[in-house]
C-alpha positions, 0 to 999 in steps of 0.5 A: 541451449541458446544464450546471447553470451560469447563462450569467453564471457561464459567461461569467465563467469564458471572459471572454467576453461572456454574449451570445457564450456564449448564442449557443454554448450555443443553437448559433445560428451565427456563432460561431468554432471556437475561441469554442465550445471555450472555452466548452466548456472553460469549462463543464469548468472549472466541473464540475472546481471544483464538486468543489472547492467539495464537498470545501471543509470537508468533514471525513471520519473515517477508522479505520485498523485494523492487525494487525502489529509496532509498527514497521510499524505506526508506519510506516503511520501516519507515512505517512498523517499525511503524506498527508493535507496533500495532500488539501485542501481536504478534512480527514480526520482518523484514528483509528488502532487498531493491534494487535501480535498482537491480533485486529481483529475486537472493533475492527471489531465496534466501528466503528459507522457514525461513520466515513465509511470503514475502512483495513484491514491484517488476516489473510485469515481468516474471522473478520475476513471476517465482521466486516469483511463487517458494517461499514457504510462503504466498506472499503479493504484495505492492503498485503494484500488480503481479496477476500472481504470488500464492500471498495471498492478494495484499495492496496498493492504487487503482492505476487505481483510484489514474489515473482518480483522478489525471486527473479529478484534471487536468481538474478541475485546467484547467477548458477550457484552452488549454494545453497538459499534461506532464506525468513523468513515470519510465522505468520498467513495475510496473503494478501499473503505467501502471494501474496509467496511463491507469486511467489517459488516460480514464479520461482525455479530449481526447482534450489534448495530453498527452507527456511523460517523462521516468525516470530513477532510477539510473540517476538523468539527465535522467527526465531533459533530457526528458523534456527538449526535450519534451518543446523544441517540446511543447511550450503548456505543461500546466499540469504534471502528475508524475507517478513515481519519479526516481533518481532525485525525482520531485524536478527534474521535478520542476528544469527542468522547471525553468531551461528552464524558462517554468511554469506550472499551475498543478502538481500532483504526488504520496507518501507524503514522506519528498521531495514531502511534502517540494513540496507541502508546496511551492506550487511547487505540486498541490496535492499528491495522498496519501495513507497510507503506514503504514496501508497497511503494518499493513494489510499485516502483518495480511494477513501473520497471516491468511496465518498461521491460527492464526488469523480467517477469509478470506484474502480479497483483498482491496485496500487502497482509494486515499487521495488528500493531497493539502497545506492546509491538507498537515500533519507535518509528514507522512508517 
């Protein structure tokens, strides 16, 4: 069997004697089953710490490029800060360029090729396609997908799943009631929302009417206003469905009801971050479609080390499976 190891390093990873080991390695016989298999495991041995000894102070640079509100924004970075600690013996260390309302495309026409890869959260629009089509490191896309651009993998949730979860919830919490559903999106094409919705509208009743809300990252009245115009025209809303928190988070949405005097008897929203968690505690979210953030970047990392042949094996797309996060399983702290 080909290897790249000395007999003398094989011998001292099997704790065998080197003339036992060249026995097996040249199969001159008189060698036990088991002898052979724990020289073949020692060799496996050896092939796994040789991917040890390649990350072993290696230092990779990583730009974590983000298009939404601060409070997400945040989030993210928490959650690769507490990532990286669980990819030594590497070191990665970030350059974080997080935006509130702000194109990435100057960012990404600035990223040269001192960076070993791009974490990328940015609408699916032909601006950012094209710059991100121009960067010379391996791309990871986050949270929401651009399927147009070279990227080498794509973490994040299912958001076509995270949809159809939120209606079948919907629809379980109505149960025969009558009521339309008010759905609260943001006003950039992300895919990950119009995937998020497109999941929803499958799944949900053809019965109910779905209103929707746009809301605005730089304007804390814009979801106020919306749906203070959608209840003045809809006196039967009965549901939400929070694609997106904007500017005004979902606290808005919940404050816009209550100033109108209007209840509602389902909630569900995205990202367990601190706001939604407080929500959540109040009874003010029914649930929250979760994932875990910090796993997924933890992935993305090591999508960036394949990309650079330090780590083996193919770069897989897998996205992360929706968590329903209620009252009663709502963790102290999340991420």
């Amino acid at each position: 069997m080909k290897h790249p190891y000395r007999i003398r390093e094989i011998a001292a990873q099997a704790g065998l004697s080197e003339a036992t080991v060249d026995r097996v390695l040249h199969e001159r016989g008189g060698v036990r089953e088991s002898t052979i298999r724990e020289v073949h495991q020692a060799i496996a041995d050896l092939d796994r710490q040789r991917a040890q000894v390649r990350l072993g102070g290696r230092t990779f640079m990583v730009d974590v490029v983000v298009q939404a509100p601060p409070r997400f924004s945040a989030t993210i970075r928490a959650a690769l800060e507490a990532a990286l600690p669980a990819l030594r013996p590497a070191v990665f260390r970030a350059r974080f360029h997080l935006l509130d309302g702000r194109s990435v495309v100057p960012v990404l026409e600035k990223i040269g090729r001192r960076t070993h890869g791009v974490i990328l959260k940015a609408p699916d629009v032909p601006a950012v396609v094209a710059a991100a089509g121009r960067l010379a490191a391996p791309l990871v896309t986050l949270v929401t997908d651009l399927p147009a651009t070279p990227r080498i993998t794509y973490v994040g949730i299912d958001n076509r799943a995270a949809g159809a979860t939120a209606a079948y919830l919907i629809q379980q919490w109505l149960g025969d009631r009558s009521g339309d559903v008010l759905v609260v999106r943001g006003h950039e094409s992300f895919r990950g929302e119009d995937e998020r919705e497109a999941g929803f509208r499958a799944e949900l009743s053809p019965a109910r009417r779905v209103l929707e809300v746009v809301d605005a990252s730089d304007s804390p009245g814009a979801v106020s206003e919306g749906i203070r115009t959608v209840l003045a025209a809809s006196p039967s809303v009965r549901a939400i469905y929070s694609l997106y928190a904007g500017a005004g988070g979902n606290a808005a949405v919940v404050s816009a009801f209550a100033a109108l005097g209007r209840r509602y008897d389902v909630f569900v929203a995205h990202d367990l971050d601190e706001e939604n968690t407080a929500l959540l505690r109040s009874r003010k979210l029914s649930a929250v479609l979760h994932h875990d953030l910090r796993s997924d970047l933890r992935r993305a990392c090591y999508a960036i080390m394949q990309a650079h042949g330090v780590l083996p094996g193919p770069i897989r797309t897998n996205p992360s499976a929706v968590q329903v996060i209620t009252p009663h399983n709502a963790p102290p702290v999340e991420f």
